[in-house]
N, C-alpha and C positions, 0 to 999 in steps of 0.2 A: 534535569538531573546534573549533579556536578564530577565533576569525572578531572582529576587530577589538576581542578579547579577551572573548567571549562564545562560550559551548558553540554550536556549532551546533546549532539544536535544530527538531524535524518542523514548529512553527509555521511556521520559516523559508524553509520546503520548499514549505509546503502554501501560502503568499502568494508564491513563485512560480511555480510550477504552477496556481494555482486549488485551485476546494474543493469541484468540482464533484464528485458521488455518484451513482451509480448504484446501483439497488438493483433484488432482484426480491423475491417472497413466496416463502414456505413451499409455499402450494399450487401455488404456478406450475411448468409441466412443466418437465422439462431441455429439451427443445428450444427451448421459448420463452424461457429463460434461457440459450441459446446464441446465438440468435436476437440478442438483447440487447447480448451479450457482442460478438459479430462487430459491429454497426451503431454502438456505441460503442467499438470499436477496443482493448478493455481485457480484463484477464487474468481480474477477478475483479469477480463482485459483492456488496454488502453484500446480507442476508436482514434483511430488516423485518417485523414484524407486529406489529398495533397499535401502531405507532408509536414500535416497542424492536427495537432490534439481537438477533437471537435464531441469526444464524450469518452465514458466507462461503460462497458459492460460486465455483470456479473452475476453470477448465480444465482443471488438475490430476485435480479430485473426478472428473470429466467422466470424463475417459480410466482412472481407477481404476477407481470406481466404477459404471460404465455399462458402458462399452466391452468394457473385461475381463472383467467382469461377465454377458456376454449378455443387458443388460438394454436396453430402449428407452428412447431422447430422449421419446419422442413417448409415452408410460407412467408413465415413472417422473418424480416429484416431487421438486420442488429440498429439500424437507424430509428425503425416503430419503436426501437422499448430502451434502448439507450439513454444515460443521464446526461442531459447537457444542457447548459455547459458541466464540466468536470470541476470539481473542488480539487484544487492545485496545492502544496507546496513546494516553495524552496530547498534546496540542498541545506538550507541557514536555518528552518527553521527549526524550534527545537522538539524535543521527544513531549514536551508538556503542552505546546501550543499544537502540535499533533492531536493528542489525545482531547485536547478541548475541541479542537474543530471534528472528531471523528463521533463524539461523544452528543458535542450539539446537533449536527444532522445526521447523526444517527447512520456512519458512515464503516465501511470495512476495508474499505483500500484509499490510497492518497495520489496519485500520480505525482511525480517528484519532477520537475518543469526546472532549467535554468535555460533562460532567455525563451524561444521559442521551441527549442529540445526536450524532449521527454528523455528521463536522465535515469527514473526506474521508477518503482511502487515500491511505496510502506503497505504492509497492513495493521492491523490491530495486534496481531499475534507476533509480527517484527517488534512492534512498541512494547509488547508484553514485556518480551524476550529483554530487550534491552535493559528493562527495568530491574526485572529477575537478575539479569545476570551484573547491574549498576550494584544491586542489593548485596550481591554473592560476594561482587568485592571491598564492600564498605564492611562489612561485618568479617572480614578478612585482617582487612587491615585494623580494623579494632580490636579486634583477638591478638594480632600479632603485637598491636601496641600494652596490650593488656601483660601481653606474657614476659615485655622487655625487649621483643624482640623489634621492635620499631627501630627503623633506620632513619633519622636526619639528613 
């Protein structure tokens, strides 16, 4: 998206929403990773250990993996149903190669990676937003320019 002649791009996103993270472990059960999920109101969490990105967990894995599964919250481990590795990007990249990479694996959250750092999560409903609100101001300013009111 072009945004006052700049791609719109996930750093853009993530400054403003924040770049708050939530994570749980490998060892940590699914229920306490549900547990987690519910009290911070969010889809999915980052999987850390030792201090390196090593998967996602998310609501999704949950209802696949578990649920259908006949397997237990309160048994089974965020490591057994975990995606990993994790589909990554950049602070750089933009809201359109987002949307492609989430589109082609069929994905709901991004973890946002600069160097070895987990830096925040996109979701789909973040990229929505951005677009929606790219939209809100482009038809803003062509109204304004329509009425005269366009400033040089």
């Amino acid at each position: 998206m072009w945004r006052g002649g700049y791609l719109l791009r996930v750093r853009s996103i993530l400054d403003a929403k924040g770049r708050k993270v939530w994570s749980t472990t490998p060892e940590a059960t699914v229920f306490d990773a549900l547990t987690t999920l519910a009290e911070k109101d969010v889809g999915a969490l980052v999987v850390i250990s030792k201090g390196k990105l090593v998967g996602i967990f998310s609501e999704r894995d949950y209802a696949r993996k578990v649920i259908l599964m006949g397997k237990s919250s309160k048994e089974t481990t965020v490591e057994e149903i975990m995606a990993s590795p994790a589909i990554t990007v950049t602070p750089d990249y933009t809201v359109e190669e987002c949307m492609r990479i989430m589109t082609d694996r069929r994905l709901r959250h991004l973890p946002v990676v600069d160097g070895d750092e987990v830096v925040g999560v996109v979701s789909i409903g973040d990229l929505v937003n951005s677009i929606i609100s790219f939209q809100a101001d482009t038809i803003q300013h062509l109204d304004n320019y329509i009425r005269g009111g366009y400033m040089h």
